[in-house]
PDB file of N, CA, C and O in Angstrom:
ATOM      1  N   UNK A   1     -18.209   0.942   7.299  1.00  0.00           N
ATOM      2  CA  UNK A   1     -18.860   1.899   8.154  1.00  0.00           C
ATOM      3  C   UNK A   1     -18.080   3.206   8.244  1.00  0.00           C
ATOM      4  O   UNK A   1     -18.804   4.199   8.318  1.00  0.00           O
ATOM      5  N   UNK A   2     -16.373   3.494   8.258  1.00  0.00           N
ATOM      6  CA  UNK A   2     -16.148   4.454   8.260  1.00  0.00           C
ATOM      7  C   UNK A   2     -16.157   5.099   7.082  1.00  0.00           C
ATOM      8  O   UNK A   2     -15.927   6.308   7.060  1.00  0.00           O
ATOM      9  N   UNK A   3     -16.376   4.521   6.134  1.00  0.00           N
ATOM     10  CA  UNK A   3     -16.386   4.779   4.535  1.00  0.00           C
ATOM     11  C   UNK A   3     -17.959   5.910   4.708  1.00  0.00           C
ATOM     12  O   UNK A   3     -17.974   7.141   4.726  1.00  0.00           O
ATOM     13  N   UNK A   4     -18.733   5.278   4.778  1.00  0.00           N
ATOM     14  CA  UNK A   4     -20.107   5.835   5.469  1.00  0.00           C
ATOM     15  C   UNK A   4     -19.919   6.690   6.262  1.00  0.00           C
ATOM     16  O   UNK A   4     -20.596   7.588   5.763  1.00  0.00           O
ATOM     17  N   UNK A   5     -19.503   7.092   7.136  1.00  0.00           N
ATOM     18  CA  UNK A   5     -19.107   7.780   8.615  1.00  0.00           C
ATOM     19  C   UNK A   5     -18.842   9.124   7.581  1.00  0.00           C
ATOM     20  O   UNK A   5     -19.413  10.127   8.009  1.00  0.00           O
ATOM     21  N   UNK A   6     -18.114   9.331   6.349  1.00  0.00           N
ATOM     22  CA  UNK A   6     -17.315  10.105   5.823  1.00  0.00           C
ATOM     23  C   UNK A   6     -15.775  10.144   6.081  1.00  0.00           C
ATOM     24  O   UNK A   6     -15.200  11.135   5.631  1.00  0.00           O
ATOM     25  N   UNK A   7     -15.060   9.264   6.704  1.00  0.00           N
ATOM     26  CA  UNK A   7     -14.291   8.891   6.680  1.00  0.00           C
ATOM     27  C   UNK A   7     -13.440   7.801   6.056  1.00  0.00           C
ATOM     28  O   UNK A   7     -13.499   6.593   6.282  1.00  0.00           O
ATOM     29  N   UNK A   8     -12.248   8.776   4.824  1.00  0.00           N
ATOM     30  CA  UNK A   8     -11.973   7.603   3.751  1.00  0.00           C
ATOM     31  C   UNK A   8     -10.799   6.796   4.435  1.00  0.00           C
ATOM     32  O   UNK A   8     -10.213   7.165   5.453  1.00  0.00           O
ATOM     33  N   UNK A   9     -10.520   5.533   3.659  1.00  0.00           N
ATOM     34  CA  UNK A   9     -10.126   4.592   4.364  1.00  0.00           C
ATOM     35  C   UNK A   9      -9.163   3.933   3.130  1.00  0.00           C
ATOM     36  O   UNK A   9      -9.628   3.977   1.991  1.00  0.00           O
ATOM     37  N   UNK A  10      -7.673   3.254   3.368  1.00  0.00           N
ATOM     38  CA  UNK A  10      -6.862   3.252   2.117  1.00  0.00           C
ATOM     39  C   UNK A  10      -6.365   1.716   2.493  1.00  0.00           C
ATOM     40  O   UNK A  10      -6.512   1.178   3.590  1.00  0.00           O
ATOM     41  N   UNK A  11      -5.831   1.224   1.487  1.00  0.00           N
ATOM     42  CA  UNK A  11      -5.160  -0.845   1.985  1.00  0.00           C
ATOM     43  C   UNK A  11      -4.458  -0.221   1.486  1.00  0.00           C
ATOM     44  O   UNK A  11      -4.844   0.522   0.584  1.00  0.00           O
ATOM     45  N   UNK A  12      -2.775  -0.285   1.977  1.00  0.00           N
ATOM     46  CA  UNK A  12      -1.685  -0.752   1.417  1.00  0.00           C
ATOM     47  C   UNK A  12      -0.933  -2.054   1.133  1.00  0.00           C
ATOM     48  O   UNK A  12      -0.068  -2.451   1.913  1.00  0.00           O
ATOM     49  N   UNK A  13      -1.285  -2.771  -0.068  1.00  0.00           N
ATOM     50  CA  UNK A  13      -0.981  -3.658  -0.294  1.00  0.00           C
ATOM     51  C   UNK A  13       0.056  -4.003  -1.189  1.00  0.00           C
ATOM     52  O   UNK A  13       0.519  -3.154  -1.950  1.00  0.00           O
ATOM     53  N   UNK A  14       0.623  -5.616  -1.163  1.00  0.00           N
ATOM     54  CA  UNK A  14       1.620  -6.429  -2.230  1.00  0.00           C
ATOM     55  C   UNK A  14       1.420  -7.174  -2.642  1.00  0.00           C
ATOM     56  O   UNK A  14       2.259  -7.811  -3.279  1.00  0.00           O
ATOM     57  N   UNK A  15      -0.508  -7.721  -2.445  1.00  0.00           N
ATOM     58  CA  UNK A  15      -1.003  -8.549  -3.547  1.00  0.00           C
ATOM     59  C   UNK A  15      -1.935  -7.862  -4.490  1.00  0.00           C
ATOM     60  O   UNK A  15      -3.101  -7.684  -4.140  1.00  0.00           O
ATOM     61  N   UNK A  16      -1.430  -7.382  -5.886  1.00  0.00           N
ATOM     62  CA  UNK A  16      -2.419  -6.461  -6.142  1.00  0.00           C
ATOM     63  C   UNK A  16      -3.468  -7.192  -7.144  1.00  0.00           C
ATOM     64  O   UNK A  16      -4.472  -6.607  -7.552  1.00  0.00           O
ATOM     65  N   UNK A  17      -3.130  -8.576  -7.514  1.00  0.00           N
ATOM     66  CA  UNK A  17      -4.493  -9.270  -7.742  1.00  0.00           C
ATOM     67  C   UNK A  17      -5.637  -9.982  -6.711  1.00  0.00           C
ATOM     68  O   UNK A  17      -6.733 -10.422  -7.058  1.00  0.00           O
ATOM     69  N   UNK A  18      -5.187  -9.971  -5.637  1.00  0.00           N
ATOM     70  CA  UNK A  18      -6.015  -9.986  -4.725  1.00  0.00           C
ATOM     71  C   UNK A  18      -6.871  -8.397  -4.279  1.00  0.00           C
ATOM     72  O   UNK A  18      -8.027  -8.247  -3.884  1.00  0.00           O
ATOM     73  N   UNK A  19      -6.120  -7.678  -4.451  1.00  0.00           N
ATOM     74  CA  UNK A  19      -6.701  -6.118  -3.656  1.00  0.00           C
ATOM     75  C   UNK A  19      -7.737  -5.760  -5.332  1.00  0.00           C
ATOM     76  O   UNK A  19      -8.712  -5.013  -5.410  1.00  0.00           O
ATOM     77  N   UNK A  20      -7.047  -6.645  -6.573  1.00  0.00           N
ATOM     78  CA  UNK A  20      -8.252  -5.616  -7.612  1.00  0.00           C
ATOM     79  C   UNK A  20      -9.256  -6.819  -7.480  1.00  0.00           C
ATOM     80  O   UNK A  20      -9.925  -6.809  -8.513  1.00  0.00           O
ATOM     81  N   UNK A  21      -9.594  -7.691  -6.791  1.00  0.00           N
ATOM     82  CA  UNK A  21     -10.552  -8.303  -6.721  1.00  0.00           C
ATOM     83  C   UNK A  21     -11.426  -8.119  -5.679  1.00  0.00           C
ATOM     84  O   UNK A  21     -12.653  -8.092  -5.774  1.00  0.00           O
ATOM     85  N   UNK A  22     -10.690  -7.978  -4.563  1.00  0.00           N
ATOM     86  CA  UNK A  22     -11.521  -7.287  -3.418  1.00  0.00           C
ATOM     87  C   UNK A  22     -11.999  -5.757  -3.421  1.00  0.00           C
ATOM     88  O   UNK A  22     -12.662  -5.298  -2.491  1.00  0.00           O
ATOM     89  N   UNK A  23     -11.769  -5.309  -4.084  1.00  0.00           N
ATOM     90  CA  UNK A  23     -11.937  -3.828  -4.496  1.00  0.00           C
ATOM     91  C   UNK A  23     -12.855  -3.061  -3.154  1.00  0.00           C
ATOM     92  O   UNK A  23     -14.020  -2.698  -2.991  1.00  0.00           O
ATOM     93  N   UNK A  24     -11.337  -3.064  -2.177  1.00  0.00           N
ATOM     94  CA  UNK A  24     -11.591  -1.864  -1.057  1.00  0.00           C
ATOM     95  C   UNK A  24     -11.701  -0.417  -1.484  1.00  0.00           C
ATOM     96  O   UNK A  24     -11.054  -0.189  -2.507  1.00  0.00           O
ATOM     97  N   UNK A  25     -12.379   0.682  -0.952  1.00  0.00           N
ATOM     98  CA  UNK A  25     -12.640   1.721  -1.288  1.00  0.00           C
ATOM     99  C   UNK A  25     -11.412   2.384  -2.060  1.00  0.00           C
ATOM    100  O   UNK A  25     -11.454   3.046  -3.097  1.00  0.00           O
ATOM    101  N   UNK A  26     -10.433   2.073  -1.372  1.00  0.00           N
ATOM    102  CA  UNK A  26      -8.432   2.720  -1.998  1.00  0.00           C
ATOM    103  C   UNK A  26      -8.282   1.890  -1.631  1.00  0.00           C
ATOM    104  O   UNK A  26      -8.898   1.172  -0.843  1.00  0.00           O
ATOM    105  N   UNK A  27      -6.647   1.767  -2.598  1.00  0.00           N
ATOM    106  CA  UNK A  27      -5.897   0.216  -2.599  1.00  0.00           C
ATOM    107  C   UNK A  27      -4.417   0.740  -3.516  1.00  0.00           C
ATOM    108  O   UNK A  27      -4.189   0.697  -4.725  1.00  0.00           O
ATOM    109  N   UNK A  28      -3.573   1.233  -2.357  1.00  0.00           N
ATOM    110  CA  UNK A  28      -2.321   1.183  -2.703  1.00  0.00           C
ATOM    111  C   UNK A  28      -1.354   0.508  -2.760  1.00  0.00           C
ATOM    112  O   UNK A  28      -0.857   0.445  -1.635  1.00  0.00           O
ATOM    113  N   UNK A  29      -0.675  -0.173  -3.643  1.00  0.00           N
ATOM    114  CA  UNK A  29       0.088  -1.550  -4.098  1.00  0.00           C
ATOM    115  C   UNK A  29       1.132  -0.803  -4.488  1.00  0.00           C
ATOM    116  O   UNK A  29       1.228   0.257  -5.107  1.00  0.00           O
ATOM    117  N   UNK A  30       2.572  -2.216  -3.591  1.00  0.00           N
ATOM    118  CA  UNK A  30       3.476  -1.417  -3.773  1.00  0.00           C
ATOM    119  C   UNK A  30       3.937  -2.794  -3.863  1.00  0.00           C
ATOM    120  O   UNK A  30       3.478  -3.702  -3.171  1.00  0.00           O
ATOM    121  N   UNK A  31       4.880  -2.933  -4.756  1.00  0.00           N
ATOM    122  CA  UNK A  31       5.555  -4.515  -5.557  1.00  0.00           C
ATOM    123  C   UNK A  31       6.825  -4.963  -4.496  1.00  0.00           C
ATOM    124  O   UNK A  31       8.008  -4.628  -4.564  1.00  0.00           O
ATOM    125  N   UNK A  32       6.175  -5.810  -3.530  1.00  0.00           N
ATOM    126  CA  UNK A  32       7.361  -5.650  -2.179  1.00  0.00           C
ATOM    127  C   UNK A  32       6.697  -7.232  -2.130  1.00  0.00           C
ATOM    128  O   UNK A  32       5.595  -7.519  -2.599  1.00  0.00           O
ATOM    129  N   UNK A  33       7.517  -8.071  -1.533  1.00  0.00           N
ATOM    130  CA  UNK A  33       7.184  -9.101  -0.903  1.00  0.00           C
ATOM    131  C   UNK A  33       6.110  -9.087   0.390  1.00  0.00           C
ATOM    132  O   UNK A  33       5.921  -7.995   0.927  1.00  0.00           O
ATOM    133  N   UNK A  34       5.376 -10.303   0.923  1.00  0.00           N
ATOM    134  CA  UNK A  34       4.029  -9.915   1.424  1.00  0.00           C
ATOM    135  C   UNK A  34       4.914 -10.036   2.522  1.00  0.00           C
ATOM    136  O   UNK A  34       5.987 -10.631   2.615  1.00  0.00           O
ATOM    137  N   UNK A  35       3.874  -8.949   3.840  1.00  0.00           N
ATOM    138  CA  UNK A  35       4.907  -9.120   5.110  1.00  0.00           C
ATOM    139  C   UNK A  35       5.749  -7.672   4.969  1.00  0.00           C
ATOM    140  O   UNK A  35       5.855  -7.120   6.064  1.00  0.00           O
ATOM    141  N   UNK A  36       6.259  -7.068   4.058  1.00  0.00           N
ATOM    142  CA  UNK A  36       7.144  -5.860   3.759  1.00  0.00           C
ATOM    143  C   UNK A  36       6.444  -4.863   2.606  1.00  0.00           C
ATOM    144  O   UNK A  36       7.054  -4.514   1.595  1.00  0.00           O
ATOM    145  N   UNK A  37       4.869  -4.400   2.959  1.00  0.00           N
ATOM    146  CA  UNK A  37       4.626  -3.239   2.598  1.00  0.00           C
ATOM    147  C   UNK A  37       5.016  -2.326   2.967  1.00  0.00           C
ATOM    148  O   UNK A  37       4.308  -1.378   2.628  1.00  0.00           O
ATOM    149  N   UNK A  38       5.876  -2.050   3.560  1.00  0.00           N
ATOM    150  CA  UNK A  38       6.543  -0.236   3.730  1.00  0.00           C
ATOM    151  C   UNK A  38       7.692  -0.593   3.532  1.00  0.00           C
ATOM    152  O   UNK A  38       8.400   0.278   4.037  1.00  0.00           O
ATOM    153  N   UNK A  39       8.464  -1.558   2.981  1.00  0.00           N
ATOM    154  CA  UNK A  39       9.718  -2.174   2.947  1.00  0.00           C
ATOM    155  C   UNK A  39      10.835  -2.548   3.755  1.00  0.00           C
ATOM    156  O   UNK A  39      10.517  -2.967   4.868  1.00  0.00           O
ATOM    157  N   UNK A  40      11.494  -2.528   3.617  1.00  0.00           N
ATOM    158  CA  UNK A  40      12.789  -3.663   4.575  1.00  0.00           C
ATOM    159  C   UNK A  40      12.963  -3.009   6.005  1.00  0.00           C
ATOM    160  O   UNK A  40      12.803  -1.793   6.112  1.00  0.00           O
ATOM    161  N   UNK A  41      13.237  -3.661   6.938  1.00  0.00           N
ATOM    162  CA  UNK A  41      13.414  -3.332   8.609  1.00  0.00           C
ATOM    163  C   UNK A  41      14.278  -1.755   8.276  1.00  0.00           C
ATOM    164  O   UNK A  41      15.214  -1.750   7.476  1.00  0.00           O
ATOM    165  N   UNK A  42      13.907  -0.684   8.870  1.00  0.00           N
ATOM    166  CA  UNK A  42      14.962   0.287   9.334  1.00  0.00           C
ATOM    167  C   UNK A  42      15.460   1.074   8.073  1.00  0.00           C
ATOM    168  O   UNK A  42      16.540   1.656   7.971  1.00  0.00           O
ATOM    169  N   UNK A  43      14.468   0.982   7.131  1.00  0.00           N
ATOM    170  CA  UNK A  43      14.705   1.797   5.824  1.00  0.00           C
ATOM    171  C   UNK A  43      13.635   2.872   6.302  1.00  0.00           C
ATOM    172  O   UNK A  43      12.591   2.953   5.654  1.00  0.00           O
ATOM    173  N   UNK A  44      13.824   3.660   7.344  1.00  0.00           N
ATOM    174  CA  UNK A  44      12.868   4.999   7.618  1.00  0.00           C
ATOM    175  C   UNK A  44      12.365   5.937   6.509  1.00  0.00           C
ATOM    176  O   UNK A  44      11.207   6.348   6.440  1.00  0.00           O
ATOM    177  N   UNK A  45      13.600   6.307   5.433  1.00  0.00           N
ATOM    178  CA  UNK A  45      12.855   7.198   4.470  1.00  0.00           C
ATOM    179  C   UNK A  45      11.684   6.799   3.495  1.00  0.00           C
ATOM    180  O   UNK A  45      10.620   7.275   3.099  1.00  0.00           O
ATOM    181  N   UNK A  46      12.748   5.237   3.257  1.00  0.00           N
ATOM    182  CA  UNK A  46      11.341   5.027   2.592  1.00  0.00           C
ATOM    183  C   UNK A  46      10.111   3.969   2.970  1.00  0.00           C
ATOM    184  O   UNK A  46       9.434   3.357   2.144  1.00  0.00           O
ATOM    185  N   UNK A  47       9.991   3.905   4.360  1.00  0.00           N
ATOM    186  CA  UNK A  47       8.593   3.733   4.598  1.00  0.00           C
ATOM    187  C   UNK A  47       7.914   5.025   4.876  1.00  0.00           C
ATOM    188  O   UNK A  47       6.701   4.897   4.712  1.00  0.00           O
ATOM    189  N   UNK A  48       8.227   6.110   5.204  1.00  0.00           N
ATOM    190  CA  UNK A  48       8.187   7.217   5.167  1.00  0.00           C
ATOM    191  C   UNK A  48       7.104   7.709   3.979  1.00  0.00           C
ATOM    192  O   UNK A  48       5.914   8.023   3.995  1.00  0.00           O
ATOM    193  N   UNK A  49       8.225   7.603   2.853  1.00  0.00           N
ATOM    194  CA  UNK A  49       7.737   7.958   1.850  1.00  0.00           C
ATOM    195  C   UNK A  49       6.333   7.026   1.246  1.00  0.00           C
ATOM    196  O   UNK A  49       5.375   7.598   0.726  1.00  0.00           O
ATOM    197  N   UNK A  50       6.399   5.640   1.401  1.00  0.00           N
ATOM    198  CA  UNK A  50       5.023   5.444   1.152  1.00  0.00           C
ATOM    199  C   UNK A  50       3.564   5.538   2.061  1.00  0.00           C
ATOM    200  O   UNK A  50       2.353   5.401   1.886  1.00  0.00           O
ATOM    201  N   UNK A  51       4.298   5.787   2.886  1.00  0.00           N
ATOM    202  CA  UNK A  51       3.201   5.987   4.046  1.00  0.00           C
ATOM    203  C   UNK A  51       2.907   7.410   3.532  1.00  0.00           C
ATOM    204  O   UNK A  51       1.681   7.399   3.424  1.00  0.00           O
ATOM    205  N   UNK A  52       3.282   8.468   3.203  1.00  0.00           N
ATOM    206  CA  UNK A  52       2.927   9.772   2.668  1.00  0.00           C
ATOM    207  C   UNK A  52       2.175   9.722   1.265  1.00  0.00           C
ATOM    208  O   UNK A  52       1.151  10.349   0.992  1.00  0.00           O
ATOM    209  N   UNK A  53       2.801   8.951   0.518  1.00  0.00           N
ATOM    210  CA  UNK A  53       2.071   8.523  -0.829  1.00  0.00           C
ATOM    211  C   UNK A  53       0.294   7.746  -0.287  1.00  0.00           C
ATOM    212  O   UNK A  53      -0.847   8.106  -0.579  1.00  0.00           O
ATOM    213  N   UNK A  54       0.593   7.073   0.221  1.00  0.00           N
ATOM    214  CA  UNK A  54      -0.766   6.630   0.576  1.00  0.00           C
ATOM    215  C   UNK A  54      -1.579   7.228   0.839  1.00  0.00           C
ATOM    216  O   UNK A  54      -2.696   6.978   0.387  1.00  0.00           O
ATOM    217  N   UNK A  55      -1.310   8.456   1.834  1.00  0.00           N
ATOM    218  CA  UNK A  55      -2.236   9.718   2.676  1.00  0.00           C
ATOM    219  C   UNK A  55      -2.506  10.017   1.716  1.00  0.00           C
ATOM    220  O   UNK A  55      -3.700   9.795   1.512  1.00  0.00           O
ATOM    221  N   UNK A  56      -1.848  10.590   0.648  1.00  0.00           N
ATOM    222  CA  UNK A  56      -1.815  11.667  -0.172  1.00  0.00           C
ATOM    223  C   UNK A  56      -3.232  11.313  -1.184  1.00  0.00           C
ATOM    224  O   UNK A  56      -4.142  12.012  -1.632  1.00  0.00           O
ATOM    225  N   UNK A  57      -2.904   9.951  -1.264  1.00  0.00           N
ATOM    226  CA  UNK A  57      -4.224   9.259  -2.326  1.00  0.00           C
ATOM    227  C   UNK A  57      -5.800   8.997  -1.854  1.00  0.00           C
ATOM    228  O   UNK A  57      -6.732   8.542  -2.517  1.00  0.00           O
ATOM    229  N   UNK A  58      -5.752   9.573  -0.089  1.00  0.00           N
ATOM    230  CA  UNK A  58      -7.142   9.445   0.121  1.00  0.00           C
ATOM    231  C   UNK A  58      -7.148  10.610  -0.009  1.00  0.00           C
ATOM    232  O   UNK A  58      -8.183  10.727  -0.666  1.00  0.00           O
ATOM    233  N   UNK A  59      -6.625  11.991   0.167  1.00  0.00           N
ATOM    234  CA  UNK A  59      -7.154  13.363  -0.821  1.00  0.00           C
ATOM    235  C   UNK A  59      -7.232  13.148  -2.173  1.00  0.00           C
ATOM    236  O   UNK A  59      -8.031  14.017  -2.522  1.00  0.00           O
ATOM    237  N   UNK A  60      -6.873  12.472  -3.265  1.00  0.00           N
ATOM    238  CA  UNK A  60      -6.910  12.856  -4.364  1.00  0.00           C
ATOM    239  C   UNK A  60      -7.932  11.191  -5.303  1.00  0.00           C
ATOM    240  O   UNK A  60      -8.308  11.098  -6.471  1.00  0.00           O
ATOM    241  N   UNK A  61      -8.063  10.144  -4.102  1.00  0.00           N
ATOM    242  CA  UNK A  61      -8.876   9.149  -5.234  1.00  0.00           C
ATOM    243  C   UNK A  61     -10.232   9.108  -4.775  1.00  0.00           C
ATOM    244  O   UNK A  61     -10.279   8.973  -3.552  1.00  0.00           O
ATOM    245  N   UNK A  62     -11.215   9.168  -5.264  1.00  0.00           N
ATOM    246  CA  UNK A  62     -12.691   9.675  -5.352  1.00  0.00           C
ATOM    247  C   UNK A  62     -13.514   8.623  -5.037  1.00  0.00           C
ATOM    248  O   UNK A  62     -14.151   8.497  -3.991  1.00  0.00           O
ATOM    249  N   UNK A  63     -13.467   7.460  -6.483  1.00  0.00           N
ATOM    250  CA  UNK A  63     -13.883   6.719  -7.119  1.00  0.00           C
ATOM    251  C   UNK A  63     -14.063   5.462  -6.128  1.00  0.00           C
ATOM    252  O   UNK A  63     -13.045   4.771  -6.137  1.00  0.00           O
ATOM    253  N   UNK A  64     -14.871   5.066  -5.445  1.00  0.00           N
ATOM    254  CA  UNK A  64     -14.454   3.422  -4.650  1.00  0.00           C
ATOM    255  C   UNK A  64     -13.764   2.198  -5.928  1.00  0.00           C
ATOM    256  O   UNK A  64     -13.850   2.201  -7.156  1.00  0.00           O
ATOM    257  N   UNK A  65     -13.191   1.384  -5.109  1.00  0.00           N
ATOM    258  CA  UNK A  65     -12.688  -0.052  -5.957  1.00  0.00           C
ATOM    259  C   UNK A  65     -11.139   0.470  -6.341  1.00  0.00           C
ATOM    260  O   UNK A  65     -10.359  -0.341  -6.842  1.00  0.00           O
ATOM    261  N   UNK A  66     -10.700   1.926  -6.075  1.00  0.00           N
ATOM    262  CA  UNK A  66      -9.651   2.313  -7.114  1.00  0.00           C
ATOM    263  C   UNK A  66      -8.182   1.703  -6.848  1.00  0.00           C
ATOM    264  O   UNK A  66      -7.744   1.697  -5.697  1.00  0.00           O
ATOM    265  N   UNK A  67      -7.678   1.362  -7.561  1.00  0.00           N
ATOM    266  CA  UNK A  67      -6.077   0.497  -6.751  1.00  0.00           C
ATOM    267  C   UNK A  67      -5.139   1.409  -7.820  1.00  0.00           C
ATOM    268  O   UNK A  67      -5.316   1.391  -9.038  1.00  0.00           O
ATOM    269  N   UNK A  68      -4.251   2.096  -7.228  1.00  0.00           N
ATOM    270  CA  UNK A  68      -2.910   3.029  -7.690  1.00  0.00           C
ATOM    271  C   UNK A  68      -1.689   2.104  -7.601  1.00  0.00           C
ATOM    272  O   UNK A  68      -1.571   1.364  -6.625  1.00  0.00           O
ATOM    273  N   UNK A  69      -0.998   2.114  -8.344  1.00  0.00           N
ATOM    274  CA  UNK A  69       0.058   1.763  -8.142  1.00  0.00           C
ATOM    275  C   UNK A  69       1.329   2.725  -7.657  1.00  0.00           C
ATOM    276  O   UNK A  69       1.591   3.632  -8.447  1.00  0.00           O
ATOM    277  N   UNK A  70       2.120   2.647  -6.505  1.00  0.00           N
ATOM    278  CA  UNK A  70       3.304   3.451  -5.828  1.00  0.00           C
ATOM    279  C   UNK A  70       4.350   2.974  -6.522  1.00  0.00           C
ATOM    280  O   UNK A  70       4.438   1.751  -6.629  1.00  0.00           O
ATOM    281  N   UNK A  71       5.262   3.745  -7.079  1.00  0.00           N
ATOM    282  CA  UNK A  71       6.510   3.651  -7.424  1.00  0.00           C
ATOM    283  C   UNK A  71       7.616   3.088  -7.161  1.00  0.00           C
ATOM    284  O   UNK A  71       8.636   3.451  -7.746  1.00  0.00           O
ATOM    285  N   UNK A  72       7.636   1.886  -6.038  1.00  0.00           N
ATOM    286  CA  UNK A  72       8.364   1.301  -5.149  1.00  0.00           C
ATOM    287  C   UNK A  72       8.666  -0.085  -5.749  1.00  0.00           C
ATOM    288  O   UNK A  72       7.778  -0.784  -6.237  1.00  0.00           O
ATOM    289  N   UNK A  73       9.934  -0.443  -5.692  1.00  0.00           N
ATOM    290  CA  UNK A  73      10.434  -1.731  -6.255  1.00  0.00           C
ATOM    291  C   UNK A  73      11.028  -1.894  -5.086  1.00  0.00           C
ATOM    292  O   UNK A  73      11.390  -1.150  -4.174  1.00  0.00           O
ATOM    293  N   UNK A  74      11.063  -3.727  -5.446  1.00  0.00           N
ATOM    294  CA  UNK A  74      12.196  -4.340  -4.299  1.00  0.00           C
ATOM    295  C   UNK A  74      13.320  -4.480  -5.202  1.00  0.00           C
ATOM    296  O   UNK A  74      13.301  -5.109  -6.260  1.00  0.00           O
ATOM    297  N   UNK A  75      14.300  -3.849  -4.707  1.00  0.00           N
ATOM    298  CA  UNK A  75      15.703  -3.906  -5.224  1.00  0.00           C
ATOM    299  C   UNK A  75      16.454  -4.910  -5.444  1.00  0.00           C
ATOM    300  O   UNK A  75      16.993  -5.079  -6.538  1.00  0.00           O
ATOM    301  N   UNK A  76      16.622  -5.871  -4.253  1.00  0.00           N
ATOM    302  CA  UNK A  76      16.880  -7.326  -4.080  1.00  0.00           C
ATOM    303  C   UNK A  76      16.550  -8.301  -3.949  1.00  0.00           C
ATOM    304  O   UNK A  76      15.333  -8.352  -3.770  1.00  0.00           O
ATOM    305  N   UNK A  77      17.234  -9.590  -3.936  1.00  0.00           N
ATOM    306  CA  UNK A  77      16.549 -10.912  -3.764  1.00  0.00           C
ATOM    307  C   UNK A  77      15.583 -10.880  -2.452  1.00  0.00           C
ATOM    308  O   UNK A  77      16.178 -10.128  -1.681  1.00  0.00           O
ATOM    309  N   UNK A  78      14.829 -11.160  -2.051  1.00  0.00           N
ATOM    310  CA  UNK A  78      14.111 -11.302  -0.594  1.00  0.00           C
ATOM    311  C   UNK A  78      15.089 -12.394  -0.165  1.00  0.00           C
ATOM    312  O   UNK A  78      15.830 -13.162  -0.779  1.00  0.00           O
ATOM    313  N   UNK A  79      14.799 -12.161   1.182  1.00  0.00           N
ATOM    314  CA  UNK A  79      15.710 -12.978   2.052  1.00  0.00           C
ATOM    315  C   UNK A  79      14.887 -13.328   3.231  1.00  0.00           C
ATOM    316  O   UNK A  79      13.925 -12.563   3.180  1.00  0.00           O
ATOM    317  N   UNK A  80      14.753 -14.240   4.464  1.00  0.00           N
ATOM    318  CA  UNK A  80      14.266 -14.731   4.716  1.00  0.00           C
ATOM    319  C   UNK A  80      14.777 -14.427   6.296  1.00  0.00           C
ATOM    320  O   UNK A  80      15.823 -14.979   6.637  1.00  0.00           O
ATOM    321  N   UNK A  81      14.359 -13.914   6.879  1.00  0.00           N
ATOM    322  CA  UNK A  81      14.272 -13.492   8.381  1.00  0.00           C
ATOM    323  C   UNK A  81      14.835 -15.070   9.213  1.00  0.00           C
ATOM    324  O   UNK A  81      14.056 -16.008   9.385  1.00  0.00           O
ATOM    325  N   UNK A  82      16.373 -15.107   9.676  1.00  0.00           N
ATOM    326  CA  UNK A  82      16.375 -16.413  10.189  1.00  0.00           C
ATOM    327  C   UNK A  82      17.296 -16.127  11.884  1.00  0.00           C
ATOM    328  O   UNK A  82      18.471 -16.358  12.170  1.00  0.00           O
ATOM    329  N   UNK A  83      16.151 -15.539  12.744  1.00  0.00           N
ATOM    330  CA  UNK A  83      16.591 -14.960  13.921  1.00  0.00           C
ATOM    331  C   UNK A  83      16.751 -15.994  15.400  1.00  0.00           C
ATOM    332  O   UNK A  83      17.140 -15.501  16.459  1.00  0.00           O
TER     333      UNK A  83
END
């Protein structure tokens, strides 16, 4: 409906065979463990930075179904939140 409304609408995701099957209007995939799409606790710049990459792709992707891939790797082993 907001797609309709004229208002575009973006998934940031880390399953990107699930997101090219569901083919939401935008679908930004970023290769992070699920749970850590903007990446690790208290890394500000770069959730930052994909949160800007994302904006940036509902000005520039047109097409519905489209999934981009963001430039973002996980650096390290995942580790397991044991609080």
């Amino acid at each position: 409906m907001l797609e309709e409304a004229g208002i575009p609408t973006i998934v940031v995701s880390t399953a990107r065979d699930i997101s090219a099957q569901v083919k939401a209007p935008r679908t930004a995939f970023v290769n992070a463990p699920m749970g850590n799409t903007f990446g690790r606790s208290f890394e500000h710049e770069r959730q930052r930075a994909i949160l800007l990459d994302a904006l940036r792709a509902l000005e520039t992707v047109r097409e519905g179904g489209t999934l981009i891939d963001l430039p973002y790797e996980w650096e390290r082993e995942f580790e397991l939140f044991r609080g």
